[in-house]
C-alpha positions as CSV (number, residue, x, y, z in Angstrom):
1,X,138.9,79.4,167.6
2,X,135.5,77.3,166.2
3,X,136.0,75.0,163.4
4,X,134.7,76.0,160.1
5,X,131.0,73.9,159.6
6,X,131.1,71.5,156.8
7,X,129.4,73.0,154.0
8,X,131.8,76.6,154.3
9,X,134.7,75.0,154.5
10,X,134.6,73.0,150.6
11,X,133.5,76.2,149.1
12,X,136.3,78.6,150.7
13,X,138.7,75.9,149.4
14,X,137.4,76.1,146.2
15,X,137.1,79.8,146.6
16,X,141.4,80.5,147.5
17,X,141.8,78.1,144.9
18,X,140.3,79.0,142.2
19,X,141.7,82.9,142.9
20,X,145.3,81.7,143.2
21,X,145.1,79.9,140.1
22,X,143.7,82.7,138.7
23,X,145.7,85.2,140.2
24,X,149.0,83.3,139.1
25,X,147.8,83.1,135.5
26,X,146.8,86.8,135.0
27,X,147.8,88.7,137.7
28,X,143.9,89.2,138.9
29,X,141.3,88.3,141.0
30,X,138.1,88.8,138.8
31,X,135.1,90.4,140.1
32,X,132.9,87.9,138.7
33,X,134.5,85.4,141.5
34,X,134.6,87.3,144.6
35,X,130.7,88.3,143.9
36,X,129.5,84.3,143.8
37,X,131.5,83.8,147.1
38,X,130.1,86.5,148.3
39,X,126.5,85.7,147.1
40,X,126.8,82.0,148.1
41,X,128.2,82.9,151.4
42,X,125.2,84.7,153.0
43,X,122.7,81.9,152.4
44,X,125.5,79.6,154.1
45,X,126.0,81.3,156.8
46,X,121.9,81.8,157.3
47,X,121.8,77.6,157.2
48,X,124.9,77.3,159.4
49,X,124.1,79.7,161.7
50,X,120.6,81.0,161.7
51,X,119.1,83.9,160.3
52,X,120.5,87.0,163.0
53,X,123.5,85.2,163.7
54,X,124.8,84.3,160.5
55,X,124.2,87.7,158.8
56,X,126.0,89.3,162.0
57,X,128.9,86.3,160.5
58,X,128.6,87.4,157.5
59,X,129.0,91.4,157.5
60,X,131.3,91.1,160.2
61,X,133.7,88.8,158.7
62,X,133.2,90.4,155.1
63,X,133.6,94.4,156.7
64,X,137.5,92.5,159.0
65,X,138.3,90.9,155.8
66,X,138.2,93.9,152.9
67,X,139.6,96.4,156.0
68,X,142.8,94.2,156.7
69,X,144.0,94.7,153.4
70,X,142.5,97.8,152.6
71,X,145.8,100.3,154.0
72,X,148.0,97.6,152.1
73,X,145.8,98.6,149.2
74,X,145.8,102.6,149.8
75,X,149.8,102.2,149.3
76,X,149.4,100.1,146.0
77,X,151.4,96.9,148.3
78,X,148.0,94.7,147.0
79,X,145.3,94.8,145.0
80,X,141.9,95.8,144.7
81,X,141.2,92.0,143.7
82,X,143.3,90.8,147.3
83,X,140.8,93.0,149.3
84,X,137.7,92.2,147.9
85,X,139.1,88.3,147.9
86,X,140.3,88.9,151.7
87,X,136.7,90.1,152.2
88,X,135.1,87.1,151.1
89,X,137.0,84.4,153.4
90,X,135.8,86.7,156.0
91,X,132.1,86.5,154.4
92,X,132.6,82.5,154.5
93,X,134.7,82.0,157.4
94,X,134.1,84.8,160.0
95,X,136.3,87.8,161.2
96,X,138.5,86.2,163.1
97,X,139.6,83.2,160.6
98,X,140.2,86.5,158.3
99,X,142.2,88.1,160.9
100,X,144.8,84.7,161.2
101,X,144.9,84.3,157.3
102,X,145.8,87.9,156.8
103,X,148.4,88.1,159.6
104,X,149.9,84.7,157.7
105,X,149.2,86.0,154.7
106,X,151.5,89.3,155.4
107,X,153.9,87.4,157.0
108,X,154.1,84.7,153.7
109,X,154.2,87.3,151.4
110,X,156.7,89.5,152.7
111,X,159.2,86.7,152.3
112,X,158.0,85.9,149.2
113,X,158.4,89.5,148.0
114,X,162.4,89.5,149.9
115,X,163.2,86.1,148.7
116,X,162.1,87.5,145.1
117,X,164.5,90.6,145.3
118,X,167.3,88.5,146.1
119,X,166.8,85.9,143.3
120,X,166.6,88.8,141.2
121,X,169.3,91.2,142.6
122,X,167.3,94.2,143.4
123,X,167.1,94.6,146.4
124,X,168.1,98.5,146.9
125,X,165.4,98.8,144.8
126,X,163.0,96.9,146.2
127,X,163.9,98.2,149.4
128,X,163.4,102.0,148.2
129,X,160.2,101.5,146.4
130,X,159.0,99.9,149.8
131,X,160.0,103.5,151.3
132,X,158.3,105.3,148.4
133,X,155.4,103.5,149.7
134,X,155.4,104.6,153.2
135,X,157.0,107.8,153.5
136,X,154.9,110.3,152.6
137,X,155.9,113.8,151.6
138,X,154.3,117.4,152.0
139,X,151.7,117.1,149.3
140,X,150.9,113.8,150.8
141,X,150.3,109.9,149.4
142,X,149.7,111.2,145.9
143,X,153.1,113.8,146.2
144,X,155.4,110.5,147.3
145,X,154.4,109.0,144.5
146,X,155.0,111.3,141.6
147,X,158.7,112.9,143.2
148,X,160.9,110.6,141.2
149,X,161.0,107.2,141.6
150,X,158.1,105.3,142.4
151,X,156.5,101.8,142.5
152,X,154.4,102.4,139.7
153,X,157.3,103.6,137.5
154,X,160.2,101.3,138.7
155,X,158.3,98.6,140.1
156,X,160.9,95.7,140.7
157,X,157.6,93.0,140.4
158,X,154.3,92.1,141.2
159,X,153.5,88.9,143.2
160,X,150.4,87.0,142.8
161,X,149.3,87.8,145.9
162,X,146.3,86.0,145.5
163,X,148.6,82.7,146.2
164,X,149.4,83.7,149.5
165,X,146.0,84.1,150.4
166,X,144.8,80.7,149.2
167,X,148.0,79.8,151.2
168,X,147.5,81.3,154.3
169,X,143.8,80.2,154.2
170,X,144.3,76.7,153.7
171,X,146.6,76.7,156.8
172,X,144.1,78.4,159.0
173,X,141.6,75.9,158.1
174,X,143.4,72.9,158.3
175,X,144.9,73.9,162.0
176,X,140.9,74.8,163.2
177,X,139.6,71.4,161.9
């Protein structure tokens, strides 16, 4: 895998960073943030990389990172915030940084999500609203979740997935350095 060029690298910190924080706090990813990265990021890549090159960068990385959370976000497991967030690492970083971070990132937050439900003792709960999610009945995603229990309704938590991210990020750029 190629190591992240100097002037990315400081800004995607920055980037996770300033999302987790903000994620933690709130429980969102604002708009406003993911928009500079995003902005900032082309023009980076362009110096980095050269004009063809570095847009090809850009809209690669940016279309791998918003698509690897996007089914996570069609059965409400993350946020609309975690995608567009996801999308710019890949803007900054490439697809295939994006790819490793959200592999970790899935990997980090599913314990974070188990260890969770034990602290809290819910885990048959947990457990079934992670079914609600997947199984899908007759009428389809919208019918599995409005037949009884579902995340929305019963939800057990919500991680700040925003943290694993920054996480999973972070780790991926300090083993490519």
């Amino acid at each position: 895998m190629n190591e992240v060029a100097f002037p990315i690298g400081p800004c995607v910190l920055a980037l996770v960073i300033t999302a987790a924080v903000w994620d933690w706090n709130t429980r969102r990813i604002p708009n406003w943030l993911v928009a500079i990265a995003l902005i900032v990021s082309l023009p980076m890549q362009w110096t980095v990389h050269g004009l063809a090159e570095g847009t090809h960068t850009w809209l690669f990385g940016c279309l791998v990172g918003g698509l690897f959370f996007l089914p996570g976000y069609a059965i409400r497991a993350v946020g609309a915030g975690d995608v567009k967030l996801m999308a710019a690492v890949g803007a900054f970083c490439g697809a295939v940084v994006a790819v490793y971070a959200g592999l970790i990132a899935c990997v980090l937050g599913a314990i974070w999500a188990l260890a969770t439900l034990l602290k809290r003792r819910r885990m048959k709960e947990g457990l079934s609203n992670t079914l609600s999610m997947i199984v899908v009945l007759p009428g389809g995603i919208k019918a599995a979740t409005q037949h009884g229990k579902n995340l929305r309704e019963h939800s057990v938590g919500r991680l700040p997935y925003g943290v694993v991210i920054a996480i999973s990020t972070i780790g991926v750029l300090l083993t490519t350095a």
